[in-house]
C-alpha positions in Angstrom: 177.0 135.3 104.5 176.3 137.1 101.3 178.4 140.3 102.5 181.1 137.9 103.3 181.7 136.6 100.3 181.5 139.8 98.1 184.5 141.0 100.7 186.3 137.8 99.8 185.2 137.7 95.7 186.5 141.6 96.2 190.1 140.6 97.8 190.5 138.2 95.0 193.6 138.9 93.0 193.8 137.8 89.4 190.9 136.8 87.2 189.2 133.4 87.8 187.0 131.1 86.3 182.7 131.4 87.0 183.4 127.6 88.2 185.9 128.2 90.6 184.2 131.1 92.5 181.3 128.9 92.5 183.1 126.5 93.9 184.6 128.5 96.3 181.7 130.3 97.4 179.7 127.0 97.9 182.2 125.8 99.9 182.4 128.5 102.4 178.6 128.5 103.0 179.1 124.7 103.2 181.2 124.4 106.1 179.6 127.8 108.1 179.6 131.3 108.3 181.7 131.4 111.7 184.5 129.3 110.4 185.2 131.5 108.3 184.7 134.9 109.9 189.5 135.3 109.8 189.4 135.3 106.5 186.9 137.1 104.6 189.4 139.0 102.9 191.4 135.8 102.0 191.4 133.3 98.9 190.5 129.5 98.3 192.7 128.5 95.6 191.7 126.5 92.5 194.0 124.0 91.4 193.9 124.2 87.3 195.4 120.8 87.5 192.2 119.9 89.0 189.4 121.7 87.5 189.8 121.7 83.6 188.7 125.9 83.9 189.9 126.3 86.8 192.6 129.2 87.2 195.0 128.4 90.2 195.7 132.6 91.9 198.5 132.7 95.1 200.3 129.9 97.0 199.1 126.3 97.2 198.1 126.9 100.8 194.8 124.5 101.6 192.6 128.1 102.5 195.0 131.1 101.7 195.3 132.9 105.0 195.1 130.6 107.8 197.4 128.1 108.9 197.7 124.6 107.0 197.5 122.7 110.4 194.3 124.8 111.4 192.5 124.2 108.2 193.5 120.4 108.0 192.5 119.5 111.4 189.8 121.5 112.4 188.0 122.9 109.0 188.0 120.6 105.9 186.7 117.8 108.3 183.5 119.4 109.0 182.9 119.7 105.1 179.8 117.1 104.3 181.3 113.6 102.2 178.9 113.8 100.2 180.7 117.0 98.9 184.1 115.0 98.3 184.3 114.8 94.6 183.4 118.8 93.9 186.0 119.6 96.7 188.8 117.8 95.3 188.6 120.2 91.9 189.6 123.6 94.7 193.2 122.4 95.1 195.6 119.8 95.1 196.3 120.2 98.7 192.3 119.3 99.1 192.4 116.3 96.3 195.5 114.7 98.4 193.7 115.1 101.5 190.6 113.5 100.3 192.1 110.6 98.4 194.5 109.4 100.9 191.4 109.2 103.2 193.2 111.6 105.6 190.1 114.2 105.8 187.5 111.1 106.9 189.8 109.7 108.9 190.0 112.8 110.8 186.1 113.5 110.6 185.9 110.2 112.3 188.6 111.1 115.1 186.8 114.0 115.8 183.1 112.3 116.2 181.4 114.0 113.1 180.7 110.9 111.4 176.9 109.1 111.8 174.8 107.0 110.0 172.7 108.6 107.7 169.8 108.4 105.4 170.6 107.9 101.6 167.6 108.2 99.0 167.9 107.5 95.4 166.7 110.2 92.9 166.3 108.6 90.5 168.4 108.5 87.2 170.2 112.0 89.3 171.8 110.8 92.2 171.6 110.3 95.8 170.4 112.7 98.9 172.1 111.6 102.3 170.1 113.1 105.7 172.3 114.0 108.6 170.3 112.9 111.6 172.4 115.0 113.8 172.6 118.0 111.8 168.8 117.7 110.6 169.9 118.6 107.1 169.7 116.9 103.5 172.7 116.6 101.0 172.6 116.2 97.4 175.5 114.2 95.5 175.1 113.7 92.0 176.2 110.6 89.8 178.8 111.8 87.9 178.5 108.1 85.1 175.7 108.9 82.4 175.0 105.4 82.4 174.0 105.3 86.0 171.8 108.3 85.6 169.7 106.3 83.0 169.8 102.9 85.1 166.2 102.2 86.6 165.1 99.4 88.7 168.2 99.1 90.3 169.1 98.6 94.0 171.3 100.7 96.3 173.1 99.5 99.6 175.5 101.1 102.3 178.4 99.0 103.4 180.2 101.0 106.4 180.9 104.4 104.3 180.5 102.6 100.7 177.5 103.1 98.4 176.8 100.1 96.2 174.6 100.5 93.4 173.6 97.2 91.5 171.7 95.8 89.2 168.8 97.4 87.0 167.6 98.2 84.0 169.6 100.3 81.4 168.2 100.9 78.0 165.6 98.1 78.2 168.9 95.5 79.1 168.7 93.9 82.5 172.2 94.5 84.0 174.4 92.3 86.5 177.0 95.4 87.2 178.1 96.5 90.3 179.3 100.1 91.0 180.6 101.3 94.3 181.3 104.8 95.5 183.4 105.8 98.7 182.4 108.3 101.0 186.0 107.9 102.7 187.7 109.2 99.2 184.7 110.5 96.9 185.5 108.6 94.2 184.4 105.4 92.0 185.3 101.9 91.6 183.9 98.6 89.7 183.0 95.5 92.2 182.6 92.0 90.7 178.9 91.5 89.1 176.3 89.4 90.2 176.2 85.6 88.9 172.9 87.3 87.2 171.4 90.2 86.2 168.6 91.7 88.3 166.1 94.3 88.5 163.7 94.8 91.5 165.4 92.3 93.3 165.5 91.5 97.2 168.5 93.4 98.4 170.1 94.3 102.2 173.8 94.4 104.2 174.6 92.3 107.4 177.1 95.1 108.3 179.7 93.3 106.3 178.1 91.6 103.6 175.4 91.9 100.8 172.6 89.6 100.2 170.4 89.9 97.4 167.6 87.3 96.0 165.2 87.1 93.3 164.3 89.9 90.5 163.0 89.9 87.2 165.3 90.1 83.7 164.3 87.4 81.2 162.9 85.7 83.8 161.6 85.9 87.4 164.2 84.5 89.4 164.4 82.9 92.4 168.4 82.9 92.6 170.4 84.2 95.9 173.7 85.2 96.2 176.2 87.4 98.6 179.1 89.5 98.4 181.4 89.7 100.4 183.4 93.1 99.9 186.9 91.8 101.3 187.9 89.2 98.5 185.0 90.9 95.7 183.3 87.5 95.4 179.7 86.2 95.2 178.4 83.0 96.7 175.2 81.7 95.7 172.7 80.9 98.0 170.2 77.7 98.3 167.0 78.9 95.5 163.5 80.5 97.0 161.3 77.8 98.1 158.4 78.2 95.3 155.9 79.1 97.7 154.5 82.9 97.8 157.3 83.4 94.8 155.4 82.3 91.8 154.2 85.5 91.0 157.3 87.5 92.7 158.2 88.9 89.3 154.7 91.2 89.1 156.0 93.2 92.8 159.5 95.0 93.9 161.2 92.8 96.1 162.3 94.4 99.4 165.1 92.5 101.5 165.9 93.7 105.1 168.5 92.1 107.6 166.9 91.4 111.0 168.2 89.1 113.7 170.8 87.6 112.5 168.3 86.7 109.1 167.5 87.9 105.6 164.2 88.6 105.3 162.4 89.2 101.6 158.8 90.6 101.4 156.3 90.3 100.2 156.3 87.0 101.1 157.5 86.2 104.7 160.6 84.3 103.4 163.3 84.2 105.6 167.1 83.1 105.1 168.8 81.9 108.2 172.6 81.4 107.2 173.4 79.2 110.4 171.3 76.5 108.6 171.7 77.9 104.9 167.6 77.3 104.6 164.9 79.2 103.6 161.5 79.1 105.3 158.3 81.3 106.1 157.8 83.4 109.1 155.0 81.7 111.3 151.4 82.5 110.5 152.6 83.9 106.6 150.4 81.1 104.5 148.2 84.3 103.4 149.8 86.0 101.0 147.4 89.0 102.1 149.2 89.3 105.3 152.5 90.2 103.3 153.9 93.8 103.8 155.3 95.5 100.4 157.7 97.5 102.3 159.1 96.5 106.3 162.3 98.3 107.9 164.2 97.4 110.7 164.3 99.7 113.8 165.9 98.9 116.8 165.8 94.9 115.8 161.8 95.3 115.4 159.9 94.9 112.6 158.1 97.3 111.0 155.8 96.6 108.0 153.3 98.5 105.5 150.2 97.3 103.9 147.9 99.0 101.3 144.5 99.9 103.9 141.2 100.6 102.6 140.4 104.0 102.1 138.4 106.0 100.0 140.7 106.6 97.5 142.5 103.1 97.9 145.4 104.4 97.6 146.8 104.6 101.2 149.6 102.6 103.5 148.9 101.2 107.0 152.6 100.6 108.8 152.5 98.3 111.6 154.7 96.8 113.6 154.9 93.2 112.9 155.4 90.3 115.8 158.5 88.3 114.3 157.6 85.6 116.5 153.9 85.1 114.5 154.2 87.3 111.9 150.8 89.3 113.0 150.3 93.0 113.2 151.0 93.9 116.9 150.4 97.5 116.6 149.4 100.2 114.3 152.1 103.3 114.2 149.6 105.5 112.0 148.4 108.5 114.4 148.5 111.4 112.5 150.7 109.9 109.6 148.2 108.8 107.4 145.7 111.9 107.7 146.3 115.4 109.2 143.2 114.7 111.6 144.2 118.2 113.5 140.8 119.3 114.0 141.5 123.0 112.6 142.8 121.9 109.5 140.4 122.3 106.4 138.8 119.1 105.1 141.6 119.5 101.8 144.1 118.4 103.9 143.1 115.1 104.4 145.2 113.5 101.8 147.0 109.7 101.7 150.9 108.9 100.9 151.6 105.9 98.9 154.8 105.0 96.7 157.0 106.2 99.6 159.7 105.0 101.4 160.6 103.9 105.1 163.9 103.1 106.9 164.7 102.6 110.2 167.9 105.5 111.5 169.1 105.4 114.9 166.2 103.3 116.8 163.5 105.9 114.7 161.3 104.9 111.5 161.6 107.3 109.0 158.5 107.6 106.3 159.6 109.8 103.3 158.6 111.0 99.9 155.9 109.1 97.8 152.5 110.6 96.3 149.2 112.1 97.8 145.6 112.4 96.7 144.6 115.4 98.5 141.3 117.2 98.2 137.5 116.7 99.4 136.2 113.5 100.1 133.9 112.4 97.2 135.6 114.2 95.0 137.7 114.3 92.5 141.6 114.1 94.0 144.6 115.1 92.2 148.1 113.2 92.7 151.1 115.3 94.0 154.5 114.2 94.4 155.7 115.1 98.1 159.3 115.1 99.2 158.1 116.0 102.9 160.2 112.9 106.0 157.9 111.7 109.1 159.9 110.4 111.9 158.6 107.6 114.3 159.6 107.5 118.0 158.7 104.3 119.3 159.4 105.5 122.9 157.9 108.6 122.5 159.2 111.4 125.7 157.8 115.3 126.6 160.6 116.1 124.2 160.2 114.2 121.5 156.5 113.2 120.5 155.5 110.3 118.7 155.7 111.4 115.1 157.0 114.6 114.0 158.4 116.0 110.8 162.1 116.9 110.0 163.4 118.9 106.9 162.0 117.5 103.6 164.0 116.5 101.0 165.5 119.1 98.6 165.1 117.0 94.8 163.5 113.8 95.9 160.1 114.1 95.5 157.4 111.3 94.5 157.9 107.6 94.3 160.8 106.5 95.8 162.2 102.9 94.7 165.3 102.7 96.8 167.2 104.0 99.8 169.6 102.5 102.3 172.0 103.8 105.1 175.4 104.7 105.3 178.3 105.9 107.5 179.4 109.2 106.8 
């Protein structure tokens, strides 16, 4: 790869900018080394109308050398979304192809779009996992004041982000941002009737449902959006049950069965009957997960579990019908029990986060204590993904790790799906 693109950087005529041979080069080794094997000797050209240092060199072709039709069709597709908004700065050509929602359209045509894993870093930006490519994706927030928002909450809608709420410079905000995958760029959605940070927050498919938070106050407000007329409706209040002392936790909301379901707590929103009530069996507020996905329409919860360092998670998968553990999914997650590994390898992850993707439970990032028992354990932030099977085959075991996460490492406050 690297001998390829010294060949190309060689063939280069003219004198470019240090951004727009990084930007070539990173775009090559994005979309493969065997794509590109006709024209190492060619020349991606850099629009200066669309990169402020970026010197345009030959004709406007979309990749000098090969065929527009080629390129458009069965090329540029294949380029990751999350990599829109630094691709539209190589060329017009590119920019138009992207904005129209042409180059989605035909990444969806041709069966390269999934449902993927999106992590929040944190006052950076976001890191989508390809499930089908086993690979993580970085994609950066381009608005400073998103990159110093905290406490906010992040949802996918089809293949739109949605980033709400939080905290920005001790202010509690209402906003609503949305970014599309389909275009790479950003757009304003209608704010919430209130501001909220650590609130309850999930999508139907179609529609986003968020409930309580703190700001001022702890609130036990609901409301959801619906994304084809940009309007919020409220929703009946939180029955003041487990919720008197919601504003000390994060509020996790998760869409199951037709419901909207906010832990800790066991409340559940049914929309048929637009009431709230309590999953059977919830009266103890012990029995509340802190965190619970969704995988495959099952629920999966986690618990803090006793330990010696008291630090650690139990996940388990709930009954919805009672509301009672069923099941422990811990096997080798919580502790590498491999009988050859040294004693410092025991370690516990807390702080983390856990999805369900494609009928699997994904467990990723957080903190560990790691060292002997009895003593003294240091804290380490750990980007490292578990994977869950439920139906476990010869093939694929039970648990089993995939690719960690490239900047995401430590606690991790908010994550969500999306199409891309």
């Amino acid at each position: 790869m690297g001998k390829r693109r010294n060949r190309a950087a060689a063939g280069r005529p003219g004198q470019g900018s240090s951004q727009a041979e990084g930007l070539k080069d990173s775009f090559l080794e994005l979309l493969g080394d065997g794509l590109f094997d006709s024209v190492s000797d060619g020349n991606m050209v850099v629009d200066e109308g669309c990169s402020k240092n970026a010197v345009a060199s030959g004709p406007q072709e979309l990749i000098k050398g090969l065929p527009d039709d080629l390129v458009r069709q069965w090329i540029l597709p294949r380029a990751n979304p999350a990599s829109y908004a630094q691709m539209k700065k190589v060329s017009r050509g590119w920019r138009s192809l992207i904005e129209e929602g042409e180059l989605f359209r035909l990444r969806k045509e041709q069966g390269l779009t999934t449902e993927m894993l999106c992590v929040t870093h944190e006052g950076q930006g976001w890191e989508l996992f390809n499930p089908k490519e086993g690979n993580w994706s970085y994609m950066e927030w381009e608005a400073e004041a998103l990159k110093k928002t905290v406490r906010h909450r992040c949802v996918g809608v089809g293949s739109k982000l949605y980033f709400l709420g939080g905290q920005l410079a001790g202010s509690v905000r209402r906003d609503v941002y949305v970014y599309d995958l389909e275009r790479g760029k950003w757009s304003r959605a209608n704010n919430m009737s209130i501001p909220r940070a650590d609130f309850a927050c999930c999508t139907d498919g179609a529609r986003i449902w968020v409930a309580g938070g703190s700001m001022s106050y702890y609130s036990r407000d609901g409301e959801v959006y619906h994304p084809e007329d940009d309007t919020w409706v409220p929703l009946p209040s939180l029955v003041d049950r487990h919720f008197g002392t919601m504003g000390n936790r994060h509020l996790q909301g998760l869409w199951i069965r037709d419901r909207f379901l906010v832990e800790p707590g066991h409340a559940i929103f049914d929309p048929e009957a637009s009431t709230w009530t309590f999953l059977a069996n919830a009266d103890a507020e012990s029995e509340s997960p802190y965190m619970v996905a969704n995988v495959g329409g099952e629920l999966y919860g986690a618990r803090h579990a006793p330990g010696d360092d008291g630090r650690h998670a139990r996940i388990d998968w709930i009954d919805l019908d009672t509301a009672m553990p069923a099941g422990s999914v811990n096997k080798d997650f919580i502790r590498k029990r491999k009988a050859s590994a040294p004693p410092t390898q025991n370690c516990s992850r807390y702080k983390f986060g856990m999805a369900g993707l494609n009928g699997r439970l994904y467990v990723f990032g957080g903190k560990v204590k790691a060292g002997l028992p009895g003593k003294r354990r240091r804290r380490k932030d750990v980007g490292s993904v578990e994977v869950y099977n439920p139906m476990p085959t010869k093939d694929e075991p039970e648990w089993k790790a995939v690719k960690t996460m490239g900047r995401t490492k430590g606690e991790i406050r908010t994550w969500t799906t999306v199409v891309a």
